[in-house]
N, C-alpha and C positions, 0 to 999 in steps of 0.2 A: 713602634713598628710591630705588627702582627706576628702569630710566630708562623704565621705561614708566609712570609717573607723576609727579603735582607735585603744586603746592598752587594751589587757586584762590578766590575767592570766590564762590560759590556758592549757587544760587536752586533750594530742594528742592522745593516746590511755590507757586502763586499765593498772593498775600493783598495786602491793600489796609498792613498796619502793619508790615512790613519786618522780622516773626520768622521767614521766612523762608528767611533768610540768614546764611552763616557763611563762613567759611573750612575749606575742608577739603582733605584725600588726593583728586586724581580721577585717573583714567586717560588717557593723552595718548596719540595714535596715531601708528604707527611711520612709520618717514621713508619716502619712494617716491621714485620717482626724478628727480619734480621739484618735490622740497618742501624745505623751508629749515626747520630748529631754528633756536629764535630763545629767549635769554636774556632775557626779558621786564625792562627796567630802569625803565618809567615806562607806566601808561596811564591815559587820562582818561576820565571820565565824561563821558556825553550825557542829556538827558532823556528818550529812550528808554529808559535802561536800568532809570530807575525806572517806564516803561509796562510792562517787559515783564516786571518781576520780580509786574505787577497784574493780566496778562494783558489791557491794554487797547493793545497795540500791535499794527500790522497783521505787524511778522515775531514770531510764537509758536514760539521755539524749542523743543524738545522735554527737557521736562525728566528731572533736573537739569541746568541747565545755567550756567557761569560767564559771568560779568557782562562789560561792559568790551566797547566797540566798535572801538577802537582802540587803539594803542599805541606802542615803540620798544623797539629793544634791540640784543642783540647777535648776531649766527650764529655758533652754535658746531658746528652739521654741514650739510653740502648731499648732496642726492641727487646721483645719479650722470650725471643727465641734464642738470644746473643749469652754465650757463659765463659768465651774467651776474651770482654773483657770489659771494663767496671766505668761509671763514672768520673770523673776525671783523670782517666790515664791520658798521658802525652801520647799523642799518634803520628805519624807520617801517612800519607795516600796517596795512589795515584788517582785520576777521576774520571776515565774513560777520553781523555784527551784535553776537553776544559771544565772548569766551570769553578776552578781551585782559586783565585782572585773575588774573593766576596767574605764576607763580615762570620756565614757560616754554611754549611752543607751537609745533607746527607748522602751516607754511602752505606753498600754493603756492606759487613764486617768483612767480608772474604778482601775486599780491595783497601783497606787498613794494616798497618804493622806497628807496634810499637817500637815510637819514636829511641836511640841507643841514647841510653845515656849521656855519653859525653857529650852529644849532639845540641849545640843550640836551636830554638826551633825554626832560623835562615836555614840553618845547615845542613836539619832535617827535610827542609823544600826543596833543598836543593841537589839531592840526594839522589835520590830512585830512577829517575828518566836516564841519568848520564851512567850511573854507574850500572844498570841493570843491560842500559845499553851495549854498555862495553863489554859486560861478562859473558851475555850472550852473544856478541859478535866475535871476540878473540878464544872462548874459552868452548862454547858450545857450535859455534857455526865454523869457525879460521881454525880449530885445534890448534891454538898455540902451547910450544912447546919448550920448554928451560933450554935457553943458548941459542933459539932461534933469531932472529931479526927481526925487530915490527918495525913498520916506518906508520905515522901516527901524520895523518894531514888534517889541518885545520887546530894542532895542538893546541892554540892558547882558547879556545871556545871551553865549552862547557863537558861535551863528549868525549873531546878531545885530552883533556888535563886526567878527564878519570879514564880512556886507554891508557895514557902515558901512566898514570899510578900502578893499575891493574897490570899493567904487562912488565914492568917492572917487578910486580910483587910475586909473579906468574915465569921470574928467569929471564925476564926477554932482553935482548939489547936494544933499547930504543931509540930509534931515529924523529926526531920531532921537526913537522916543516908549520912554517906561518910565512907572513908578508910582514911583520915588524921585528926589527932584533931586539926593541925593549921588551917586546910581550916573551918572542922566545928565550930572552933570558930568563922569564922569571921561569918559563917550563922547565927550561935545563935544572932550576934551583928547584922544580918540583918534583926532579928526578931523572930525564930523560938523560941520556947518555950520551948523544951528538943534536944540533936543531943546525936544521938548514932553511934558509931563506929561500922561497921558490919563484922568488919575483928578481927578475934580472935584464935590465933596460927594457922594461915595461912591457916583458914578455914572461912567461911561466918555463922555467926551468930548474931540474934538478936532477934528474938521471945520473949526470957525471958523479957528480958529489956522491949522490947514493953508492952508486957502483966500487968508486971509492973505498967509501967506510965501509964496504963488505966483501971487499979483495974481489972485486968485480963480480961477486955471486948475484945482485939485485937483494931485494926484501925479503924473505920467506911467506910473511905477512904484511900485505898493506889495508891500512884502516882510513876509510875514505867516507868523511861525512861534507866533502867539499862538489867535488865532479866537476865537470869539466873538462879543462884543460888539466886538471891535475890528473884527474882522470886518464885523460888521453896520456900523459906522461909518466904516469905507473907504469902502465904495462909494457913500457922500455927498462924498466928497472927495477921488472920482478925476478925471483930465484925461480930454477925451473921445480916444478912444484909446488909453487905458491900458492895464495890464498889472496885476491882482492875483495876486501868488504866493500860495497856497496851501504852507505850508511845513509844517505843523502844527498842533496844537492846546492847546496848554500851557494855556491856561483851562479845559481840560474839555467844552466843547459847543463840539460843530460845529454852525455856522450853515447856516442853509439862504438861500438866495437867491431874493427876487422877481425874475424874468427881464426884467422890466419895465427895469429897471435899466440889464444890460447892453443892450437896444436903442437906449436914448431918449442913452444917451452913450456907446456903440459900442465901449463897454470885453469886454477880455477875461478870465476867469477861468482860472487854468494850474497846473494841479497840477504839484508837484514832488518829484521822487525820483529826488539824485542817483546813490545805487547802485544803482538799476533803468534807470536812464539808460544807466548805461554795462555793465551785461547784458545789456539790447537792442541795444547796440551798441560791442561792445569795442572795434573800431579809435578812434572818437570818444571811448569812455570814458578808454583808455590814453590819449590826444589831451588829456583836459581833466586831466587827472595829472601830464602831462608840464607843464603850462602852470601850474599852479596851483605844481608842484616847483620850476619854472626861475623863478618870483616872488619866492619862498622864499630860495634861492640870490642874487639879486640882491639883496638886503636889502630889498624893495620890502611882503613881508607878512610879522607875526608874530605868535604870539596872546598874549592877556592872561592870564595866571593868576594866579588873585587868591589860589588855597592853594594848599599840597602837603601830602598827607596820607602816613602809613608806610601800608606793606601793613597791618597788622594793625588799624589803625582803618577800612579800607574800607566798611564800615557810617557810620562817622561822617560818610565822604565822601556818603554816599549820603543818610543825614539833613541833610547839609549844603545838598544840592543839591535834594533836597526840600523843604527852610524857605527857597528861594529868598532863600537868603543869597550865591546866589553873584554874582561881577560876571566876566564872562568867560568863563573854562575852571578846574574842580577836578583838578585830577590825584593821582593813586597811585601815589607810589613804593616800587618794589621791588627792593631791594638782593640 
């Protein structure tokens, strides 16, 4: 193969049933002078990547275009202008939303961080989107606060395990809700404090419980990369003063909001997007990467991966994480 190509997995036009997608030949762009070649050894899936292969996510890349928001690996050349960092250092990246699912890649060095140590390089794929997400959503958008209450919906996903970690390591009491008690036991063992099951005779419910386990106060924070009906059901069971993240929509229907709501208990509603976060503002972005990195390092966060799939079942990953079979983080290694 050329070196102005590789192999990636690859979304040739839209469709809702995942024919797709294959692996193929694409063309990779030449190095400049401060871009990083990177030996692609591991990247994980998000559930964006199965929005955008349906064309229902807000980044529509231009197609064809390969999967995979993130990754690690190894640098095997730097441009000429690059002096923070060497051939073969271990790296992690994110990659503007895909293109991390392929053999290798260039990036800018600004979008590289070296891979932590202890970090396997799944571990390191699987790293950046879930936890970068959560820091800026609970820490820089929700001000969560020591002794607060988060309730963490969609906990056993990928977002969700690293709130649940994050807002634990951050003082929170946390409340973790899913739709299986196997998956939210293992959250609870990954730290959460109470998990509630929000599916109850095949209707979404949980308010009471909530209210509940917080002497009838509601959340202080809730963390929502579900919507919906859970949606709609938070904001019966927020603290006055709260904070509803808006993370995403994994049920499919975005709710709409009676504004009555937030008046009568002085709650707020906060969209969150943390790579837009930190492109409106890259000193703070670079700020909350550094901060989420030096966590990492300290042994204080790590993700959960519940598979690892070869490059060449990359598909299977994808059905995988579509029959929301997963608990955590799925990643793609490639050798």
């Amino acid at each position: 193969m050329s070196k102005d190509q590789t192999e990636g997995f690859v979304c040739t036009n839209l469709s809702d049933n995942l024919s797709n997608l294959s692996i193929k030949k694409i063309p990779i762009q030449s190095l400049s002078e401060d871009s990083l070649r990177i030996s692609i050894k591991a990247a994980s899936l998000n559930f964006p990547d199965l929005l955008m292969t349906q064309g229902k996510y807000q980044n529509k890349p231009e197609l064809p275009f390969v999967l995979g928001m993130e990754g690690a690996g190894i640098i095997t050349e730097i441009g000429s202008d690059v002096d923070t960092f060497k051939e073969g250092d271990e790296v992690m990246f994110g990659s503007w939303g895909h293109g991390a699912i392929a053999r290798e890649i260039v990036l800018p060095s600004k979008m590289v961080s070296l891979k932590p140590k202890e970090f396997s390089f799944a571990e390191a794929a699987a790293y950046k989107t879930a936890y970068l997400t959560a820091y800026v959503g609970l820490i820089r958008r929700g001000s969560l606060a020591d002794g607060e209450t988060l309730l963490v919906h969609g906990a056993s996903g990928g977002v969700g395990m690293a709130a649940v970690q994050l807002g634990k390591l951050y003082g929170a009491n946390v409340i973790a809700t899913g739709t299986s008690n196997e998956k939210l036991d293992l959250v609870k063992s990954w730290g959460a404090d109470s998990i509630v099951n929000t599916l109850k005779n095949g209707k979404t419910s949980f308010r009471e419980e909530v209210k509940e386990l917080t002497n009838g106060k509601g959340a202080d924070v809730i963390y929502d990369p579900v919507g919906g009906d859970v949606f709609d059901e938070s904001i019966r069971c927020i603290n006055w003063g709260g904070r509803l993240l808006v993370i995403g929509f994994a049920a499919g229907r975005i709710s709409s909001l009676p504004v009555n709501y937030p008046l009568i208990k002085g709650f707020s509603v906060i969209g969150v997007r943390a790579g837009e976060y930190g492109r409106r503002d890259p000193e703070r972005g670079r700020e909350n990467i550094d901060i989420i990195n030096s966590l990492a390092n300290e042994g204080k966060l790590k993700p959960y991966i519940c598979k690892i799939f070869e490059f060449k079942d990359s598909l299977k990953a994808l059905e995988f994480l579509r029959d929301r079979k997963l608990v955590g983080k799925v990643v793609v290694a490639i050798s």
